[in-house]
Every structure is written in structure tokens, then in C-alpha cells.
C-alpha positions as CSV (number, residue, x, y, z in Angstrom):
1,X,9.7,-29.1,-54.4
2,X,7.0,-26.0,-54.9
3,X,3.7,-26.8,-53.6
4,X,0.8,-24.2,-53.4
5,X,-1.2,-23.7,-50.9
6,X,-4.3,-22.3,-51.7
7,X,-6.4,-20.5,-48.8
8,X,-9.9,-21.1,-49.7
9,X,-11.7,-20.5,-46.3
10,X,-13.1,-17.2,-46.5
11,X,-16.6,-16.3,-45.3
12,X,-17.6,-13.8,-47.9
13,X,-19.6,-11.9,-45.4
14,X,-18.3,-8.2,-46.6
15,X,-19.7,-9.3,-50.3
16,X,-23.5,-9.8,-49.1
17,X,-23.6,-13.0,-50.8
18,X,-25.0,-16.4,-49.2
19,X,-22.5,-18.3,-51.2
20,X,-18.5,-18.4,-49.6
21,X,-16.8,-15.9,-51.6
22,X,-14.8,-18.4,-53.3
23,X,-17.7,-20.0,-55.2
24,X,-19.2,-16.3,-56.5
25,X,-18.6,-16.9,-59.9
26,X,-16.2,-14.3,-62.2
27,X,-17.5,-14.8,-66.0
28,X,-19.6,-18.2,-65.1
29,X,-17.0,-20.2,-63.2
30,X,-15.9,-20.1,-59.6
31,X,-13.3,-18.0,-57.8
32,X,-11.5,-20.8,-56.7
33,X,-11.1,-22.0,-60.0
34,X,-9.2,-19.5,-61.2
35,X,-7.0,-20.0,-58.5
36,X,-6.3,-23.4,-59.0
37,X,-5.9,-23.1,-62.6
38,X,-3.0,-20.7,-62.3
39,X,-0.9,-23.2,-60.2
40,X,-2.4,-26.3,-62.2
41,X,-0.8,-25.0,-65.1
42,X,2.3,-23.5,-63.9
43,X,5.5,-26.1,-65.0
44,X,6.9,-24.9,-61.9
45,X,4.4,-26.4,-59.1
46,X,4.7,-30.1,-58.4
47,X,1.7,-30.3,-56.1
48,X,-1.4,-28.3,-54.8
49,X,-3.4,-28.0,-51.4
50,X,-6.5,-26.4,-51.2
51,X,-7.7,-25.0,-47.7
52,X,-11.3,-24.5,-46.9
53,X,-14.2,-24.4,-44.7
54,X,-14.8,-28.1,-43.5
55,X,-18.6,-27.1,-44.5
56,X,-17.4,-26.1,-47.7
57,X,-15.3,-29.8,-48.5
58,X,-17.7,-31.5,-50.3
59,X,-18.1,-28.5,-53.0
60,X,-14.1,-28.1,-53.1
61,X,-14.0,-31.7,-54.1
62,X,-17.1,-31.8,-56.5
63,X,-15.1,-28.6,-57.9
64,X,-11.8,-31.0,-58.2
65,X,-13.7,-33.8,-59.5
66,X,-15.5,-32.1,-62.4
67,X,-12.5,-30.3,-63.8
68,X,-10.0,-32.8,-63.4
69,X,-7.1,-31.3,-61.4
70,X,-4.2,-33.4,-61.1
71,X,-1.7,-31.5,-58.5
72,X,-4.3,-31.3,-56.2
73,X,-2.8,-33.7,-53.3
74,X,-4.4,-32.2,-50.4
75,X,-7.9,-30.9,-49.2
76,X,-7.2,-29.6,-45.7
77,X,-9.8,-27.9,-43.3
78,X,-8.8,-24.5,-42.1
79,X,-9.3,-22.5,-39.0
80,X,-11.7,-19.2,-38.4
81,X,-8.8,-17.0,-38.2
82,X,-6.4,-16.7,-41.9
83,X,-3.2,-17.9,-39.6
84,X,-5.2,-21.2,-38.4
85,X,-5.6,-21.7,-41.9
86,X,-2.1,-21.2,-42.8
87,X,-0.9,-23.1,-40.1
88,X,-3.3,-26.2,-41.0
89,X,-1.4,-26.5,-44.3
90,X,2.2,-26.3,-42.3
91,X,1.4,-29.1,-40.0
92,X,-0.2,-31.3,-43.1
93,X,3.4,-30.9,-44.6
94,X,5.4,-30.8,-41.8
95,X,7.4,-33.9,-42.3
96,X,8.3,-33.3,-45.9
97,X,11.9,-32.4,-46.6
98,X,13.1,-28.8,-45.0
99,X,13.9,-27.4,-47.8
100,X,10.3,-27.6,-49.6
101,X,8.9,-24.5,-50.9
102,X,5.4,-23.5,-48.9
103,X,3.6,-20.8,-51.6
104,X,0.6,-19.4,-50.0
105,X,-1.7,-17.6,-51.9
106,X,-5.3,-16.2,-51.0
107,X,-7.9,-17.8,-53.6
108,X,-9.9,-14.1,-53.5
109,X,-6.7,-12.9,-55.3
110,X,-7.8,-15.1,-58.6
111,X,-6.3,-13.4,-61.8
112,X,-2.6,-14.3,-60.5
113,X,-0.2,-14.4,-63.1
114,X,1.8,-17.3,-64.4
115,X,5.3,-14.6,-64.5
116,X,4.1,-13.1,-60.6
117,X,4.3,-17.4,-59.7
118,X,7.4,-17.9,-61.5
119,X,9.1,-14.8,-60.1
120,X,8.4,-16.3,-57.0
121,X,9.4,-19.1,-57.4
122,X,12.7,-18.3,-58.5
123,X,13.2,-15.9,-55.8
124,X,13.1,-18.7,-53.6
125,X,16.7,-20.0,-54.6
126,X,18.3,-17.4,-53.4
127,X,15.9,-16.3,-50.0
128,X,14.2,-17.7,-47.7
129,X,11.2,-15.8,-47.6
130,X,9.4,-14.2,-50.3
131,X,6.6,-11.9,-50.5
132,X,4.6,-10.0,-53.6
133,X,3.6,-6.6,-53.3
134,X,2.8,-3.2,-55.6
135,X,4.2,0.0,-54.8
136,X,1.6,2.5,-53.0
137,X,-0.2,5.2,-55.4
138,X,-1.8,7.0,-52.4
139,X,-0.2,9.0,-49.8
140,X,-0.7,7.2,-46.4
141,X,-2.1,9.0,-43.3
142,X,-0.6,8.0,-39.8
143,X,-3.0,9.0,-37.3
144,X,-2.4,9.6,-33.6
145,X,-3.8,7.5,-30.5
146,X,-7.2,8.9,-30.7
147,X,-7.6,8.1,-34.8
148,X,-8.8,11.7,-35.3
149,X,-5.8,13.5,-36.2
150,X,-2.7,13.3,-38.3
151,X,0.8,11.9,-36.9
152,X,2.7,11.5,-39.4
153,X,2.9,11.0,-43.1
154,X,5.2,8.4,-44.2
155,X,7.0,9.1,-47.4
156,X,5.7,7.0,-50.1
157,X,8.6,5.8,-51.5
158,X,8.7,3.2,-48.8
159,X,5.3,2.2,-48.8
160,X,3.9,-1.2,-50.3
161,X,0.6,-3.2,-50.8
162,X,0.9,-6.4,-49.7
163,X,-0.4,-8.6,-52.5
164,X,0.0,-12.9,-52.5
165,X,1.7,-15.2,-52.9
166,X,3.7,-15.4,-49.7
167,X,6.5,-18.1,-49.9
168,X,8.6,-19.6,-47.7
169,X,11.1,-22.6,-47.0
170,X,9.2,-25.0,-45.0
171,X,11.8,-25.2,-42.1
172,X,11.6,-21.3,-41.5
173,X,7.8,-21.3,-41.5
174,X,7.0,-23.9,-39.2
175,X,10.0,-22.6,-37.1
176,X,8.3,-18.7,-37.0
177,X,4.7,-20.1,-36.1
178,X,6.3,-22.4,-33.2
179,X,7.3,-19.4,-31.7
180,X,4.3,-17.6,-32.7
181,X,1.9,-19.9,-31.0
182,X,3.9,-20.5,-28.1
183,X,3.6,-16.3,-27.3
184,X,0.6,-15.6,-24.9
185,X,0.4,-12.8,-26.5
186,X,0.5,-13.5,-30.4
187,X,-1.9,-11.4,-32.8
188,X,-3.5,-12.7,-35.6
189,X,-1.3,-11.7,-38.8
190,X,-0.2,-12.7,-42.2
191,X,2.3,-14.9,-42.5
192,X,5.2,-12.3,-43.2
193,X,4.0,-10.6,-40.2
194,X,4.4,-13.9,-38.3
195,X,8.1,-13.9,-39.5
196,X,8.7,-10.6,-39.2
197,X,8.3,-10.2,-35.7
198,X,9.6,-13.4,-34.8
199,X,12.6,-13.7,-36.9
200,X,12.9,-10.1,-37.2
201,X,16.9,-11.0,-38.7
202,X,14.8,-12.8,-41.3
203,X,15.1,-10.5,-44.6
204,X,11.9,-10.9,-46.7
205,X,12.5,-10.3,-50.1
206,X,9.9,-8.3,-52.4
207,X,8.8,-9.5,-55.8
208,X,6.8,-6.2,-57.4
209,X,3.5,-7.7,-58.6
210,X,0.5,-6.4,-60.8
211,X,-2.3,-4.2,-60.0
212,X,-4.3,-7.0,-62.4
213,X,-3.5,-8.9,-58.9
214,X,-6.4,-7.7,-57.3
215,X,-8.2,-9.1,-53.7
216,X,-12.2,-9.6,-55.0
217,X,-13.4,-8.4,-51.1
218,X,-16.8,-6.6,-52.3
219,X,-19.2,-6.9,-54.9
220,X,-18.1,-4.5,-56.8
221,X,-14.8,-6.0,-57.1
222,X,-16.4,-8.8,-59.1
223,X,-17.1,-6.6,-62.4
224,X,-13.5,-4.7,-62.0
225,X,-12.5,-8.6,-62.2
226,X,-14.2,-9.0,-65.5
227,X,-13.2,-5.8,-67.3
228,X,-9.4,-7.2,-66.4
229,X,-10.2,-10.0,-67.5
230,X,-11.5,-9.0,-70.8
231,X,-8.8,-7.0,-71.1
232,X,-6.6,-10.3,-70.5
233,X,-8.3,-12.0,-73.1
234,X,-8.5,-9.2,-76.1
């Protein structure tokens, strides 16, 4: 079983909008829409949750209401931090079967592909966790202890941009953020991070995703969202 989980509780605040971020509109229709309609359509996902703002629930489900959605089986409020949210949408699922596929994906990233999904997706048969990312066009400066000065540069070759989705096997989520939240000392992180350092034997394998894949984080990311999708649509 595949189900989505879409992380819709972003404030928005870097975008210097009063609207959430996921309700600035790309092209006269919401973020979040996007981001539903890539999973709503993919033949691959059997069911969508949608987490958000508990301010923000009403609007999610007017959203849901007026376009019809029919995977949607789950509006969930999330927490402050990205994790919170994450781990809101583990604990709503955490008696389905072990083996259930968790796909989370960021609703700011909304021009998500239907073959970056499905690559995913099928990635999951063979690993347990799965993450999207683009290899890096920049080289990377290291900087020391004082964040004035060069340390190292890492060769590029090795160097990624983490992108979304992130997708894992229910069992070995909710098994990483017991641990997780159980260390006095945790750090807010993604969710590979989260499984990285605490099932560091955990291999997570890298599906290369598209630069079209783009985070809308400022406002100027809105009309580099439009051009794409113009392109898109030529």
C-alpha cells in the first residue's frame, strides 16, 4: 500500500505574504493543489494525507471539497517543527500493516513529477528507504568553527540536493523516530536525517530527481514556477 503524505504546514514567513505559503496561488490555483493533484492522479497511490496547520483545516478541507479529491483519507494537524509534522502522520498510520509505504513529500515542492513518484515508488521493492535528490552544480565551501574561513572543499562528485519525496516502509520509520524522540538530545531534521543517525546501518537509496522539482521558499520562486510550468505545458 503507497500512501502520500503531504506536509502542508508551512508558515510562509520567508515569502512576505499573509497567506500560508501553500495557498499563494502558481497560475490562479493554490500550491497545495498542485501537490495533491500529482498523487491524486498517480495509478500508483492508494490513499492521501494532507498535513497542516490546525488554523489552516478548514481551508484544506474547503480546498478538498471543491475539487473533489478522492484519495484524500486523512487531514491531520501538524506540529511547529517539520519532524512534528512528520511524526503526526506516522502515529495516524501507525497500526496499518508494517510493510506500508510512508511517501512524504513537502507541498512547497509543487511541480513533482508523475515518473520522480513512480520511480519512487518502485524503488521501494527493493529498499527500505528512499530518498530524491539532484546532483550539486555548485562547488560547496566547508567553513571552519568560526564561519569566516574555508576548511575544506568537498569534491562535488559526492555532493547532492536533497529534493522530496522521502519514502519509507512504515515499520522502519516509526522504529527511527522512537529512538529519535526518546534521545534528550535529538535535533530537529528531515526524515532521512532522523534515519541516518539512528539506523546509521540503514542504506538510503537515491532516486536522481529534476531541477523542474523546485522548493517555492521566496517570492521570486513563484514566477520561476510559472515559466516551468509554461514550459511544461508548450
Amino acid at each position: 500500500m503507497n500512501i502520500a503524505v503531504i506536509l502542508a504546514g508551512g508558515s510562509g514567513t520567508r515569502m512576505n505574504n499573509h497567506s500560508p505559503k501553500q495557498f499563494i496561488e502558481i497560475n490562479n490555483k493554490p500550491i497545495i493543489e498542485f501537490s495533491i493533484e500529482a498523487f491524486e492522479i498517480n495509478d500508483n497511490i492508494n490513499e492521501i494525507a494532507i498535513v497542516s496547520n490546525e488554523s489552516c483545516t478548514d481551508k484544506v478541507y474547503s480546498i478538498i471539497n471543491n475539487n473533489g479529491y478522492k484519495k484524500i483519507n486523512k487531514v491531520i494537524n501538524g506540529g511547529k517543527e517539520r519532524y512534528l509534522s512528520s511524526f503526526a502522520a506516522i502515529t495516524a498510520y501507525q497500526d496499518y500493516p508494517d510493510d506500508t509505504n510512508i511517501i512524504f513529500h513537502d507541498c512547497a515542492r509543487p511541480l513533482i513529477s508523475q515518473k520522480t513518484i513512480n520511480e519512487v515508488i518502485d524503488a521501494l521493492n527493493f529498499h527500505n528507504s528512499v530518498a530524491v535528490a539532484i546532483p550539486a552544480t555548485d562547488t560547496v565551501f566547508k567553513l571552519d568553527d568560526c564561519l569566516h574561513f574555508i576548511d575544506n572543499i568537498p569534491n562535488r562528485s559526492y555532493l547532492f540536493q536533497a529534493q522530496t519525496p522521502q519514502a519509507f516502509k512504515l515499520s522502519l520509520i516509526k522504529k527511527a523516530y522512537k529512538l529519535a524522540l526518546n534521545d534528550t538530545s535529538f535535533a530537529a531534521t528531515d526524515d532521512c536525517g532522523i534515519i541516518a543517525k539512528y539506523l546509521p546501518n540503514e542504506k538510503i537509496f537515491i532516486v536522481i530527481g529534476e531541477k523542474s522539482n523546485m522548493k517555492i521558499t521566496y517570492a521570486q520562486d513563484i514566477i520561476l514556477a510559472e515559466a516551468i510550468l509554461k514550459d511544461i505545458n508548450k
